[in-house]
N, C-alpha and C positions, 0 to 999 in steps of 0.2 A: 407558588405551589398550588394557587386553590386553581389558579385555570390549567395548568396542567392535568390535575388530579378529575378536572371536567371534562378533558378533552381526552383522557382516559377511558373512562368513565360512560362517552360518546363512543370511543371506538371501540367497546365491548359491546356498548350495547347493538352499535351496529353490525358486527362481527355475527354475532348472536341473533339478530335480526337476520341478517343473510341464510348464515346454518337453517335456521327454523323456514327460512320461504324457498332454501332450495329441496330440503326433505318432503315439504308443503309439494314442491313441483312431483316429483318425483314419485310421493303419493298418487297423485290426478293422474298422473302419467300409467301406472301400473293398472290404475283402477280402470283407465281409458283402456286399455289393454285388454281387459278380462270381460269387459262390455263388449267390446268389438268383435272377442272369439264366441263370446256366449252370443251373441246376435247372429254372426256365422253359421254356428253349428246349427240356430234353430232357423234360418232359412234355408238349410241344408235339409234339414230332418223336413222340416215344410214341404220341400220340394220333393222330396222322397213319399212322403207320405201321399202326395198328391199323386205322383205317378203310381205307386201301388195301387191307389184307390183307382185310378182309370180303368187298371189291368182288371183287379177283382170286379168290375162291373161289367164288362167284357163277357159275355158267353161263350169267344173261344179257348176261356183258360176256367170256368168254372168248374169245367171237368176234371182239371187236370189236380192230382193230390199225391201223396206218400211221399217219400225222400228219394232227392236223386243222389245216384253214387256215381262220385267223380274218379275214383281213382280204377276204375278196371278198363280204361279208353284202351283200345289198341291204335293206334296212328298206323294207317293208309294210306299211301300217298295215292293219289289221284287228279290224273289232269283236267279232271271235272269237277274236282273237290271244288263246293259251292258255300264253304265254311265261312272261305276271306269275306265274299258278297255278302254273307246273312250278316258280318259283323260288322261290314259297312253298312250295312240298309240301319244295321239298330243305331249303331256311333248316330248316324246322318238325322235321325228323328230324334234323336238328344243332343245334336249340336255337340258333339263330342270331340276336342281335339285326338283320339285315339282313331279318328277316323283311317288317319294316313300309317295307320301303327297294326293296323288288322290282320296283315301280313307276316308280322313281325311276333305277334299272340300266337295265331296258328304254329308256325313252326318251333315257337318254345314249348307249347303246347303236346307238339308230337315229339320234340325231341323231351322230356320228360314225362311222358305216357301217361296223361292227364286230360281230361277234357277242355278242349279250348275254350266253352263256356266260362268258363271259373271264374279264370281275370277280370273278365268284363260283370260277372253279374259282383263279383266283390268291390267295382271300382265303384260301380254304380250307387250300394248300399255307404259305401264309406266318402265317396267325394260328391255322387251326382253327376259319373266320367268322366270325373278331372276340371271340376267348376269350384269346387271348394277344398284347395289345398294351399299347406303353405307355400308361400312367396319363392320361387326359383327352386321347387323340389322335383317336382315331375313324380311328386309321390303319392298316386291316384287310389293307391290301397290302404295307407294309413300303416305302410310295416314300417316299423320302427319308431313309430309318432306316440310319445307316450310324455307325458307332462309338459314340462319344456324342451326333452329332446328332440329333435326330428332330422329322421333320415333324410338326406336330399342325392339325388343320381342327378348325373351329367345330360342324362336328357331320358326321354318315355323310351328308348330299345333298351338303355339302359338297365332300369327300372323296374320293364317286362322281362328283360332277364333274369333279375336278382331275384322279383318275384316269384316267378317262376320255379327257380333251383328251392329257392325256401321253402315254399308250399310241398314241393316233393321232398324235399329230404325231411322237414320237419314236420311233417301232416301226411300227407299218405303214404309215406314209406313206414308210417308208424303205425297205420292200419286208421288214421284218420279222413275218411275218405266221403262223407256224405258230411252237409251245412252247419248241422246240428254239432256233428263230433267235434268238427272243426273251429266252432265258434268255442267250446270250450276251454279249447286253448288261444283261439287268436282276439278270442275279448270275452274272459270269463263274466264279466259284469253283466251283460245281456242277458235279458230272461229269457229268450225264443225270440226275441225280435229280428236279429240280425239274422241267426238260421230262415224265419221265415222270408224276407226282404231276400236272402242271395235265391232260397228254392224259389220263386216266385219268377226273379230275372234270368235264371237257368231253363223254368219252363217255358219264359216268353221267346225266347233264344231257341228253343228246339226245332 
């Protein structure tokens, strides 16, 4: 009875010992987790801040000030339209996979009577143009990204469209139409930051 009652006694403790080293695991794991998006975001924010800083030293943008309004675009078609090219030359100096997607901004752009601006300067402020987003989202604007959820599309036309219709129906059809308004609603947390970072990549884009 006594070595049963020990080999019992053993395999509780060992039982017990497992429970406590897989929670152990699972701990490290989560916390590895939360280190890896906080490191993200602040090479995100690094990298953003850096480019800001380039822009504001710049003499050709020191001029430039007040709020731009996004939502009274009329769409133009034009076979000169020089739109797609300005938003290749920017993609292309940010290493941007949106590069081959600039075609695809514009015409959502007009077909929801917005300035094609927008996309780009909000990918820019939220991912750095699609260099820091979650793993197989193609979600360079951060719509839908909120604690653990996250939106993911089928691929960046995708994406560009969803965003697209959303911005319009939920922000300037609401009469949300300049950075400011719109950061209100699209990340109340920001103190001015983010309005100022989208006005900024809106004026470098003019």
């Amino acid at each position: 009875m006594t070595n049963i009652s020990f080999l019992l006694t053993i395999k509780l403790m060992g039982k017990k010992v497992f429970i406590l080293g897989f929670f152990f695991l699972i701990l490290i794991g989560i916390n590895l987790l939360i280190i890896l998006r906080i490191s993200r975001t602040s090479r995100k924010d690094a990298q953003i801040k850096k480019i800001l800083t380039d822009i504001s030293s710049s003499d050709q943008f020191n001029s430039l000030s007040g709020p731009v309004v996004l939502g009274t675009f009329e769409a133009q078609a034009k076979l000169s339209d020089n739109r797609v090219a300005n938003l290749k030359s920017f993609f292309r100096k940010y290493n941007s996979p949106l590069y081959d997607h600039a075609e695809t901004i514009v015409t959502y752009a007009d077909q929801y009577k917005f300035d094609y601006r927008l996309l780009p300067a909000i990918a820019m402020q939220e991912s750095n143009l699609c260099k820091y987003i979650p793993d197989d989202s193609y979600n360079c604007w951060g719509w839908g990204i909120y604690g653990d959820t996250v939106t993911r599309f089928e691929g960046y036309d995708e994406a560009i469209e969803t965003v697209s219709r959303g911005l319009k129906e939920h922000y300037i059809d609401h009469g949300l139409v300049t950075a400011s308004s719109i950061m209100e609603k699209y990340t109340p947390s920001s103190k001015g930051s983010w309005a100022y970072s989208v006005n900024t990549f809106l004026k470098v884009l003019e």
